[in-house]
DSSP file (Angstrom, degrees, kcal/mol; ACC not computed):
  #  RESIDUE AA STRUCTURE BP1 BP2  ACC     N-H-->O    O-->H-N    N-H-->O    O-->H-N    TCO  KAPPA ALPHA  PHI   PSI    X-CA   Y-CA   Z-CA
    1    1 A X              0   0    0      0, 0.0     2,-0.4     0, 0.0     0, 0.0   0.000 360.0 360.0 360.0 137.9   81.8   37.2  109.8
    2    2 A X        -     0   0    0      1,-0.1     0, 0.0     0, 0.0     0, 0.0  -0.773 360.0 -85.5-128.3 169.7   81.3   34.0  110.4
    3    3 A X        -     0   0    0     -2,-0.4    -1,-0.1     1,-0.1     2,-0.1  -0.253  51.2 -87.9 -62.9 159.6   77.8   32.2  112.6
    4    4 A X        -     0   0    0      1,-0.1     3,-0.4     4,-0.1    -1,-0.1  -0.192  37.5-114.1 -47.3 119.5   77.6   31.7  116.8
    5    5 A X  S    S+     0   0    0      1,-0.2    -1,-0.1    -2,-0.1    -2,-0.1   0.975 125.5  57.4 -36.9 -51.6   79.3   28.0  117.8
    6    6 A X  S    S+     0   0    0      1,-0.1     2,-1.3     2,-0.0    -1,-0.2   0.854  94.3  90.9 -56.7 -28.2   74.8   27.6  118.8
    7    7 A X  S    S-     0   0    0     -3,-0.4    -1,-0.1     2,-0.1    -4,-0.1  -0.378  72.9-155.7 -87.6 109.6   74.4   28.4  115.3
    8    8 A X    >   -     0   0    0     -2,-1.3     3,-1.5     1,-0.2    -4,-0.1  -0.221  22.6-133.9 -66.0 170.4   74.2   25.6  112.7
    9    9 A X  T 3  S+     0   0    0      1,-0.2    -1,-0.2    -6,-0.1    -2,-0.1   0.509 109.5  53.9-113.4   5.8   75.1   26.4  109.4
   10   10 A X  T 3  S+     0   0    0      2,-0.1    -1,-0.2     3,-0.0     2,-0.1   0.105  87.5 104.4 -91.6  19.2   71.8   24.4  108.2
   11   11 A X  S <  S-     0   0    0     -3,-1.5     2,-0.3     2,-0.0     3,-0.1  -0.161  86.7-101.6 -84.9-173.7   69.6   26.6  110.7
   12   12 A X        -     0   0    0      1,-0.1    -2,-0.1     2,-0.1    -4,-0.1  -0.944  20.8-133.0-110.5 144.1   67.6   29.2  108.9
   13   13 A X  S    S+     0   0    0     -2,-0.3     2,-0.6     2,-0.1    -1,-0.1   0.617  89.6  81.6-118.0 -42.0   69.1   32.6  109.2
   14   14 A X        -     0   0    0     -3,-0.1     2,-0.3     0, 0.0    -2,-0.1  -0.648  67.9-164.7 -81.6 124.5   65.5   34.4  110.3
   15   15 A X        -     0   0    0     -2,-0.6     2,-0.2    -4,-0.1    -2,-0.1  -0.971  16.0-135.7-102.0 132.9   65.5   33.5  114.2
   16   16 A X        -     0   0    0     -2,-0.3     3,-0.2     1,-0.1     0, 0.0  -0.598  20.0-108.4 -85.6-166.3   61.8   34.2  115.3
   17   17 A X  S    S-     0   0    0      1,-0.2     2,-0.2    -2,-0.2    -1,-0.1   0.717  87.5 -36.5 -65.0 -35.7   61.2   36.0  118.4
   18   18 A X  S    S-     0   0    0     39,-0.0    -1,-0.2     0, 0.0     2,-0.0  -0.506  75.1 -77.9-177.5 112.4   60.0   33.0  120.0
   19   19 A X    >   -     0   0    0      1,-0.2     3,-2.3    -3,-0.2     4,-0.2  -0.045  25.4-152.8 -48.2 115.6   57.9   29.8  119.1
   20   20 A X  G >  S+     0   0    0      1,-0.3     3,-0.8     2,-0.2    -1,-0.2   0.709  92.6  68.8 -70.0  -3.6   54.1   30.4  118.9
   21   21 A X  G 3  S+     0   0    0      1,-0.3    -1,-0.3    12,-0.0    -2,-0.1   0.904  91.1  65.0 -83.0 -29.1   53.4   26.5  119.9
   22   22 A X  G <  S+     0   0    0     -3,-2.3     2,-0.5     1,-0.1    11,-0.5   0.722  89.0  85.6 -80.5   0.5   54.8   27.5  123.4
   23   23 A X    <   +     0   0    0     -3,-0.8     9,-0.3    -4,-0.2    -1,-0.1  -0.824  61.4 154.3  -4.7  58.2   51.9   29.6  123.7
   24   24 A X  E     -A   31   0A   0      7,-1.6     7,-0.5    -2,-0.5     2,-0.4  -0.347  37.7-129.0-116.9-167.4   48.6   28.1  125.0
   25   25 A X  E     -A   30   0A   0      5,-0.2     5,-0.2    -2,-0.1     2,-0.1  -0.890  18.4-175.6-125.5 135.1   45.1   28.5  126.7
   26   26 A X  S    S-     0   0    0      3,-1.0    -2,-0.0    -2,-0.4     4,-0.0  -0.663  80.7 -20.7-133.1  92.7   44.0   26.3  129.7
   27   27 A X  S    S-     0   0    0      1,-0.2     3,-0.1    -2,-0.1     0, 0.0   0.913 130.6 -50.7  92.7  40.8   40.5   26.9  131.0
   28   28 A X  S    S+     0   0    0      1,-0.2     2,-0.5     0, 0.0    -1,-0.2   0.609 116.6 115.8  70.1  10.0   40.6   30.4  129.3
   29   29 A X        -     0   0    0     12,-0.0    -3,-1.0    13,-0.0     2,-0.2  -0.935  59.9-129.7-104.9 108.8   44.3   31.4  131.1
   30   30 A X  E     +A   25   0A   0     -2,-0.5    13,-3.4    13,-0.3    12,-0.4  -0.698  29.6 173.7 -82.4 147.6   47.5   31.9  128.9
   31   31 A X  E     -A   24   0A   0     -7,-0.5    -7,-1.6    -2,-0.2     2,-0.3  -0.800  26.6-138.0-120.7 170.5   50.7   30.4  129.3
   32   32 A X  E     -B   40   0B   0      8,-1.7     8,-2.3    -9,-0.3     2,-0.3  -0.524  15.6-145.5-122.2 164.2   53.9   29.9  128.0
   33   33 A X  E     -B   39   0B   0    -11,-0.5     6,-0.2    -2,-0.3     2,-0.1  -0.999  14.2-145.5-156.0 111.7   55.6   26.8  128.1
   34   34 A X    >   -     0   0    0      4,-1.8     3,-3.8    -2,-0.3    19,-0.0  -0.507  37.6-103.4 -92.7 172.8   60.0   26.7  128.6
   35   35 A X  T 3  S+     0   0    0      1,-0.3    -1,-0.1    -2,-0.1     0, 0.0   0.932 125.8  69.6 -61.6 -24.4   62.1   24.3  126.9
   36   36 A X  T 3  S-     0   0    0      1,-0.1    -1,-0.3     2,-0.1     3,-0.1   0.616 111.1-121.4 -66.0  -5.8   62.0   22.8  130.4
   37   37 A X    <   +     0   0    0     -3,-3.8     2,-0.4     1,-0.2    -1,-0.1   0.341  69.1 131.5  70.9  -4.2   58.1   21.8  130.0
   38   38 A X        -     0   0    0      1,-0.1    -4,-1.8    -5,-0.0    -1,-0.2  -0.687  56.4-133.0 -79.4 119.7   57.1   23.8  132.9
   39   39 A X  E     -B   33   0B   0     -2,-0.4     2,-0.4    -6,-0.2    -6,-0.3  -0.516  16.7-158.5 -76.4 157.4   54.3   26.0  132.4
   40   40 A X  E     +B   32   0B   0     -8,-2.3    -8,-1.7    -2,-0.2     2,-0.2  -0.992  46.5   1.1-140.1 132.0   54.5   29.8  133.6
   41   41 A X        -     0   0    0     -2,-0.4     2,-0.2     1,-0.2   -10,-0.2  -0.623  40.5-132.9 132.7-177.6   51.4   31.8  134.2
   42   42 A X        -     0   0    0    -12,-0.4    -1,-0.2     1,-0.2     2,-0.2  -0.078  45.3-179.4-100.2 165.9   48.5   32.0  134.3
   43   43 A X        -     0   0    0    -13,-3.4   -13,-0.3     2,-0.2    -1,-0.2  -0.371  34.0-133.6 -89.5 171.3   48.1   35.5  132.2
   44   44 A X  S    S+     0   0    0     -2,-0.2     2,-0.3   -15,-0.2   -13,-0.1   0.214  87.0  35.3-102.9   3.1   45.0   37.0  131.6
   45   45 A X  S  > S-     0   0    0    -15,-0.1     4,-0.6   -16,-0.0    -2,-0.2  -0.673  77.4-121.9-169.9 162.1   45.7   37.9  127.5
   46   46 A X  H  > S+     0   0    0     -2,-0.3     4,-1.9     2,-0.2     5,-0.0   0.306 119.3  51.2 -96.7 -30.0   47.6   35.9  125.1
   47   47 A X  H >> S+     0   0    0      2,-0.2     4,-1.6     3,-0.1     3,-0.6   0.973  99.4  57.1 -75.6 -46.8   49.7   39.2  124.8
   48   48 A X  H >> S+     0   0    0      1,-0.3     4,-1.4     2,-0.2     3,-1.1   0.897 113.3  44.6 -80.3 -58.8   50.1   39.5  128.5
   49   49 A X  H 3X S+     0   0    0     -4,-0.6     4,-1.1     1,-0.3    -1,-0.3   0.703 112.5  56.0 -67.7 -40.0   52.0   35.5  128.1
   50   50 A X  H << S+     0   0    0     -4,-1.9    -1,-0.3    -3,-0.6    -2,-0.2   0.581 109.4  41.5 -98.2  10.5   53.8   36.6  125.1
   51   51 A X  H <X S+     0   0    0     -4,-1.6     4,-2.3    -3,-1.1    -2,-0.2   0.842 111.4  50.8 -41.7 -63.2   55.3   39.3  126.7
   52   52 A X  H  X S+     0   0    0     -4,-1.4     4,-1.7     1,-0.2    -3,-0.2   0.560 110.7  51.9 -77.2 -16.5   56.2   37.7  129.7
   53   53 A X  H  X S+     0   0    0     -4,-1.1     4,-2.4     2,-0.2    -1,-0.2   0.628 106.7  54.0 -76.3 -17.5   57.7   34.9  127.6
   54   54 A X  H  > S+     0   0    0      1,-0.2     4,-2.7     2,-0.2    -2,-0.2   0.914 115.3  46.5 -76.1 -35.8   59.8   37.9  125.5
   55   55 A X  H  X S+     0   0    0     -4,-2.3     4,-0.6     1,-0.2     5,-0.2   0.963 106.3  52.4 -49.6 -53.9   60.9   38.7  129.2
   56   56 A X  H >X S+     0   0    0     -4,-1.7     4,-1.5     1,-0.2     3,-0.6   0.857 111.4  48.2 -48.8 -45.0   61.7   35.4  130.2
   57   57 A X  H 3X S+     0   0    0     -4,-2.4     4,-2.6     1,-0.3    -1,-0.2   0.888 105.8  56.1 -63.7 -34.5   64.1   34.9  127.1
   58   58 A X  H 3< S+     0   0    0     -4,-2.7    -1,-0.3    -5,-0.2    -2,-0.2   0.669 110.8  42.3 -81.2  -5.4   65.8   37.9  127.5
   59   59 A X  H XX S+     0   0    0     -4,-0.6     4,-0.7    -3,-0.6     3,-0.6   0.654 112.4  57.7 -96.9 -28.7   66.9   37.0  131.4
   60   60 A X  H 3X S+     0   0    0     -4,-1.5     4,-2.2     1,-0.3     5,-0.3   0.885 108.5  47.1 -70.3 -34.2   67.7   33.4  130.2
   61   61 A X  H 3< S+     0   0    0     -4,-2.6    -1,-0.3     1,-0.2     4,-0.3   0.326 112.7  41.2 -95.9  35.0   70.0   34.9  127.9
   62   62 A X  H <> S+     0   0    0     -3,-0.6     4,-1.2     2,-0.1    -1,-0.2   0.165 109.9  61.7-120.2  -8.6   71.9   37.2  130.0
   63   63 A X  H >X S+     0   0    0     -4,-0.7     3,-3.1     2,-0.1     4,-0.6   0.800 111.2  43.5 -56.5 -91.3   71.8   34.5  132.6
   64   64 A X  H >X S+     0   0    0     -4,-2.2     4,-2.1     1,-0.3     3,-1.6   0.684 112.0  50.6 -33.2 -50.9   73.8   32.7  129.8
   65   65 A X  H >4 S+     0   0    0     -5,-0.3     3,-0.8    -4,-0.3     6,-0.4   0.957 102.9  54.0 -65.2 -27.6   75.9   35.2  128.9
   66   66 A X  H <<>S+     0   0    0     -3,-3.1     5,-1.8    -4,-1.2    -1,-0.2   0.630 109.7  55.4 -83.3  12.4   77.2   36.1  132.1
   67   67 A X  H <<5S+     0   0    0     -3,-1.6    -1,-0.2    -4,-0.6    -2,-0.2   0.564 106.9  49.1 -60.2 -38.0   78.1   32.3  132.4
   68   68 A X  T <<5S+     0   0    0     -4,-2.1    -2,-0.1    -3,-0.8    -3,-0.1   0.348 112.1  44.3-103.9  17.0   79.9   32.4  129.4
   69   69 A X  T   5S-     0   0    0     -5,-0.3    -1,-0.3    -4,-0.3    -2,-0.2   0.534 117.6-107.4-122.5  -5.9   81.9   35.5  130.5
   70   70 A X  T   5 +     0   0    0      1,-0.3    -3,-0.2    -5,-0.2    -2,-0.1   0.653  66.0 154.4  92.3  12.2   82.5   33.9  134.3
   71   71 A X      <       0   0    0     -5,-1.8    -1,-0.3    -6,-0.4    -2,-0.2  -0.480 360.0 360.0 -88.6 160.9   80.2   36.3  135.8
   72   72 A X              0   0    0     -5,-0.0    -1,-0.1    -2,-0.0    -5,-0.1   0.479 360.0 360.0-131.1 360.0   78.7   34.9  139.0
């Protein structure tokens, strides 16, 4: 079986879930942070933000896949 065309074959094979630096606090609010720089929240928990960040990935990537399949 061989890796994803995204995957390099010097990436590390454990993907985590999500990077904790795009986590943060402002003025006692969590957010999340997309590749885009835009913060999204605020949350009330630093769970509540990394939830809503597991959410966020999983929509980006079935946006993408149904890109990559023609869906509109």
């Amino acid at each position: 079986m061989s890796d994803s065309p995204d995957h390099r074959k010097t990436d590390s094979k454990a993907v985590p879930l999500f990077r904790t630096h795009r986590i943060h606090s402002i003025n006692s609010e969590w957010y999340f942070l997309t590749r885009e720089g835009q913060n999204i929240g605020p949350f009330p928990t630093r769970k509540d933000a990394e939830e809503n960040l597991l959410e966020f990935l999983k929509s980006i990537k079935k946006i993408n896949a149904m890109t990559k399949r023609g869906v509109k």
